[in-house]
MMTF fields as JSON, N, C-alpha, C and O atoms, coordinates in Angstrom:
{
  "mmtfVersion": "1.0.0",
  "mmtfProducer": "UNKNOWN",
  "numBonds": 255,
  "numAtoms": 256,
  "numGroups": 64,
  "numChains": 1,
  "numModels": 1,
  "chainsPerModel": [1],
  "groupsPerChain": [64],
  "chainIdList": ["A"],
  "bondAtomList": [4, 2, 8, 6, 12, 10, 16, 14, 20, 18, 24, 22, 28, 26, 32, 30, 36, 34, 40, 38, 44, 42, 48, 46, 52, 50, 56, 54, 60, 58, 64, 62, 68, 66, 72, 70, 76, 74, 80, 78, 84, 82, 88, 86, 92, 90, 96, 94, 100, 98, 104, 102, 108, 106, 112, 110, 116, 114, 120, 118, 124, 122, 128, 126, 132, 130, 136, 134, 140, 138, 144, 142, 148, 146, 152, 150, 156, 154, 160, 158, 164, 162, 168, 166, 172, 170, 176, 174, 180, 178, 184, 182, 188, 186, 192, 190, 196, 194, 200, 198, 204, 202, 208, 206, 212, 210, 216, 214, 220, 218, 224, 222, 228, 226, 232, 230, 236, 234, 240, 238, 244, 242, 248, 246, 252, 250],
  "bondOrderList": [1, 1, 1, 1, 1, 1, 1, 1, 1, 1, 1, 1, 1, 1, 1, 1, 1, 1, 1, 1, 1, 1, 1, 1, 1, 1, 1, 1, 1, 1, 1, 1, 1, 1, 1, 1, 1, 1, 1, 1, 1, 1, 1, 1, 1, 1, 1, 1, 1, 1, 1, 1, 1, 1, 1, 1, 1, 1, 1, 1, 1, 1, 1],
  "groupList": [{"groupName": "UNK", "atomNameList": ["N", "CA", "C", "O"], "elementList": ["N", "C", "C", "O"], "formalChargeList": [0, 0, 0, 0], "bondAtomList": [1, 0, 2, 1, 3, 2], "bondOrderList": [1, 1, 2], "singleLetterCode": "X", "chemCompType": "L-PEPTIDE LINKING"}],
  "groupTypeList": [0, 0, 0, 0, 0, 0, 0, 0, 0, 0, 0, 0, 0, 0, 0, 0, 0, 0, 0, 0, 0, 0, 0, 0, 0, 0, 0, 0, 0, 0, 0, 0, 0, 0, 0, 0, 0, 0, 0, 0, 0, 0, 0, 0, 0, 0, 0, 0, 0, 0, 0, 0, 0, 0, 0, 0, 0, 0, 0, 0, 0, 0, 0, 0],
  "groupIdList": [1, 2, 3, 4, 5, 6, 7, 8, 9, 10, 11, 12, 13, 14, 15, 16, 17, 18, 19, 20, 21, 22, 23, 24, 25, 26, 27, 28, 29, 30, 31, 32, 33, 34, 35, 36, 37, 38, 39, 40, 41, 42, 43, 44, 45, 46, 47, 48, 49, 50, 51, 52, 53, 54, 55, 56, 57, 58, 59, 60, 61, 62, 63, 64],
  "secStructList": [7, 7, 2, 2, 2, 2, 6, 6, 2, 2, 2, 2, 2, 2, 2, 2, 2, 2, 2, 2, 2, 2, 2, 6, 6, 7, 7, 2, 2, 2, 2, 2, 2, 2, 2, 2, 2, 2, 2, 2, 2, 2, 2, 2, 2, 2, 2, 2, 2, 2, 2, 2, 2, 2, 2, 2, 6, 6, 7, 1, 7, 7, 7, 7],
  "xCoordList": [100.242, 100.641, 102.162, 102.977, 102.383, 104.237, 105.047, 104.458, 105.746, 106.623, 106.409, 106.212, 106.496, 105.808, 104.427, 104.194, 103.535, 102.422, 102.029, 100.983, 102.924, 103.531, 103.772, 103.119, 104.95, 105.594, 104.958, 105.173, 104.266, 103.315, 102.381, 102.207, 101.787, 100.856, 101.246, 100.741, 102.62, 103.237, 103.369, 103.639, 103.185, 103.748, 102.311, 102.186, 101.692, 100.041, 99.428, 98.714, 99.532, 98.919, 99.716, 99.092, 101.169, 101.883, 101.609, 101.992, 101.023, 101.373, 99.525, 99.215, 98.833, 97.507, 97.643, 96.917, 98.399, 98.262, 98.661, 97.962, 99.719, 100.61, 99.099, 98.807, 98.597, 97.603, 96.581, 96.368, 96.2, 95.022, 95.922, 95.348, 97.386, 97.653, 97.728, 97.221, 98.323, 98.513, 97.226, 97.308, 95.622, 94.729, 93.87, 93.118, 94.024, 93.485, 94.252, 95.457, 93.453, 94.694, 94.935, 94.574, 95.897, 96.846, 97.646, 98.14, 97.835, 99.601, 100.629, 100.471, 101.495, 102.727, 102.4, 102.338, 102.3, 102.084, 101.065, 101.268, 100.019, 99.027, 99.378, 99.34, 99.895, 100.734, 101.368, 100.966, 102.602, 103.504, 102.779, 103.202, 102.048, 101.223, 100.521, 100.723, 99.765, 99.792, 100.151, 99.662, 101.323, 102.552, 102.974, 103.132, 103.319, 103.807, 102.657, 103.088, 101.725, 100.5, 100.642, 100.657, 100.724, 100.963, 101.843, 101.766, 103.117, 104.727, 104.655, 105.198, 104.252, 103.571, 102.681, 102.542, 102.221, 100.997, 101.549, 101.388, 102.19, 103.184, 104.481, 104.973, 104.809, 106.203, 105.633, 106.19, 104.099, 103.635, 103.245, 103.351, 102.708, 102.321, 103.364, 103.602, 104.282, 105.519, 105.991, 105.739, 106.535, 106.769, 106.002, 106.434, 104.686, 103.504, 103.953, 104.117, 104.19, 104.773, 105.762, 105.436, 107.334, 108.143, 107.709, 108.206, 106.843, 106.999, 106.239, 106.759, 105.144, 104.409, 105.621, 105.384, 106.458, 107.467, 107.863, 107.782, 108.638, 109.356, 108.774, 109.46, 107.664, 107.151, 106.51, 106.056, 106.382, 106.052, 107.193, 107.117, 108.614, 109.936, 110.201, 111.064, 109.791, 110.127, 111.738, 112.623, 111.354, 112.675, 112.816, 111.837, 114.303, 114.402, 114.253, 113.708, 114.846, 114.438, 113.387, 113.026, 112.865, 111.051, 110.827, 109.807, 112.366, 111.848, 112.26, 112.983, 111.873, 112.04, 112.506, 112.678],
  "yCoordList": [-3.568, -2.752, -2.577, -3.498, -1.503, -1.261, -1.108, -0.718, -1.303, -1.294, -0.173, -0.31, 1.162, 2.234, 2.529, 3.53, 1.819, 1.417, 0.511, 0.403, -0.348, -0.956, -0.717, -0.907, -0.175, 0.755, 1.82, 1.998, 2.46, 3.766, 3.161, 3.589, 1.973, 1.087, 0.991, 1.413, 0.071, -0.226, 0.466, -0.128, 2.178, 3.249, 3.528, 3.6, 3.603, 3.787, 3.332, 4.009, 1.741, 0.652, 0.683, 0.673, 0.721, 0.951, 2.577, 2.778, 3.465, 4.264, 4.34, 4.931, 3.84, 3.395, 2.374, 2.452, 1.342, 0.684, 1.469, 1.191, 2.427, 3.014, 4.104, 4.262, 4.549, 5.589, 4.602, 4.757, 3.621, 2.917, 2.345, 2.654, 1.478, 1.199, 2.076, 1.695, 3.345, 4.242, 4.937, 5.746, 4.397, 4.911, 4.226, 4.666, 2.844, 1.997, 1.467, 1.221, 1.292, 0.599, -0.593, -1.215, -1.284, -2.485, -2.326, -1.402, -3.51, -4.011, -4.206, -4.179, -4.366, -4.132, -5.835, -6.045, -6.43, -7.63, -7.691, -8.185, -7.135, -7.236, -6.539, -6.972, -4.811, -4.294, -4.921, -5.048, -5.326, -6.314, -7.709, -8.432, -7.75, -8.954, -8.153, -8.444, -7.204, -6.165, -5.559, -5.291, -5.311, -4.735, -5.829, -5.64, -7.22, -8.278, -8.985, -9.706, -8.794, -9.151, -8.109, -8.501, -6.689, -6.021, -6.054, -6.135, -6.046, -6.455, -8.454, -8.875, -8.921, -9.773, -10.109, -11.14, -9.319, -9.222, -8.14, -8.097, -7.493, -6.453, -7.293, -7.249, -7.904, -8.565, -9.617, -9.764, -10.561, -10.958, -10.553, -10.928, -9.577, -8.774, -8.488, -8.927, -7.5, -7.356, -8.966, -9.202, -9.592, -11.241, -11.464, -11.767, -11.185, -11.553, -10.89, -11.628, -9.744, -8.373, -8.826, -8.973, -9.054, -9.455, -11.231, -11.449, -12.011, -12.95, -12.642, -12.999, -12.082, -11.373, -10.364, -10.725, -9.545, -9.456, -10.067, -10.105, -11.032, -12.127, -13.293, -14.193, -13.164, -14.14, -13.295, -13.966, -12.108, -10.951, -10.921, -10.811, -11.123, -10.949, -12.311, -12.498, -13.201, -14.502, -15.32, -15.989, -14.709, -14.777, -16.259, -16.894, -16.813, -18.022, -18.633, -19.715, -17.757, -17.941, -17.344, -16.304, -17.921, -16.975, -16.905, -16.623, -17.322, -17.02, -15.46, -14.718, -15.276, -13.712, -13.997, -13.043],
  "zCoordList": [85.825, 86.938, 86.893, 86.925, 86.828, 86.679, 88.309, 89.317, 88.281, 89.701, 90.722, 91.93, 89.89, 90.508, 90.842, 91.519, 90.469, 91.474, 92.003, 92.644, 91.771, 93.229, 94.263, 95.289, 94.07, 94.985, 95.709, 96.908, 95.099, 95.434, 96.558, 97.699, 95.898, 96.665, 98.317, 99.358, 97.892, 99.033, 100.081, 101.125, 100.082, 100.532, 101.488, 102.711, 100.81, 100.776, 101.54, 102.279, 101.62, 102.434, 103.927, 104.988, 103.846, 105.267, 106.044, 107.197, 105.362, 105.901, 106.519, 107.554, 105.899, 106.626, 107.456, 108.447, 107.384, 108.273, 109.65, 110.624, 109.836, 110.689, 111.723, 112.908, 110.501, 110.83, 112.21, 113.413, 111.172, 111.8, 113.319, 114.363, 113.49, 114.602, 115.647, 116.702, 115.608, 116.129, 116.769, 117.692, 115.978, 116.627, 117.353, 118.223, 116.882, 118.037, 119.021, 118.968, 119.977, 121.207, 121.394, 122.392, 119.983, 120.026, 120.665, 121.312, 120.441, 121.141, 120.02, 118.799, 120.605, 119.423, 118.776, 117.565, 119.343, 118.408, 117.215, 116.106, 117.64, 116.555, 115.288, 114.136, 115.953, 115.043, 113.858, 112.702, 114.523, 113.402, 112.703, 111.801, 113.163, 112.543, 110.885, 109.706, 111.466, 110.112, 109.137, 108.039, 109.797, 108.801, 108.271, 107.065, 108.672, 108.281, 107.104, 106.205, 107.188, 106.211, 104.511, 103.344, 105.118, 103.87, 103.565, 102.339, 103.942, 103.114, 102.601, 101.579, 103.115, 102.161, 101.235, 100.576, 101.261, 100.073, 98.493, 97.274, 99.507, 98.162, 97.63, 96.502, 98.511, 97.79, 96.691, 95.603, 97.2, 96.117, 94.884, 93.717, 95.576, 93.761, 93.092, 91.967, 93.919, 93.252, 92.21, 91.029, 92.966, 92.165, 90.723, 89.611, 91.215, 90.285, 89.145, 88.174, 88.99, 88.511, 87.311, 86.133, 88.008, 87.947, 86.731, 85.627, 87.368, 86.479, 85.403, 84.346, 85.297, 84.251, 82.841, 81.689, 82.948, 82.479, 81.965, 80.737, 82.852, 82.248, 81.327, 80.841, 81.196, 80.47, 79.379, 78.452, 79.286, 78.031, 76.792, 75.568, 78.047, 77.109, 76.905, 76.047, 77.357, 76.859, 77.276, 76.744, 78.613, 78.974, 79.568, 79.962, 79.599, 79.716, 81.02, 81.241, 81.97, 83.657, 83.85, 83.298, 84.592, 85.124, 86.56, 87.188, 87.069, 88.271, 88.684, 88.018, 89.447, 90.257, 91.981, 92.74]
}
């Protein structure tokens, strides 16, 4: 998976999440509880991403 569908992903998933809050009748908490679930779940993959790379190039730090 390359960064740009990642990214694309990322775009994708928030902007459904936005759709879906906006049509049911939450509260702003639950809201951000949501949004806070998919920007965590993308920053992981992203990472995942990122160390996958780094361990293709054989690189000496692996962290991200």
């Amino acid at each position: 998976m390359t960064i740009t569908n990642v990214l694309f992903r990322l775009m994708l998933v928030t902007a459904l999440v936005f759709s879906v809050v906006a049509c049911e009748k939450n509260n702003a908490e639950e809201a951000g509880e949501k949004i806070d679930e998919v920007v965590t779940d993308v920053g992981n993959k992203v990472e995942d991403l990122c160390e996958d790379v780094k361990d293709k190039a054989d690189a000496k730090d692996k962290d991200c």
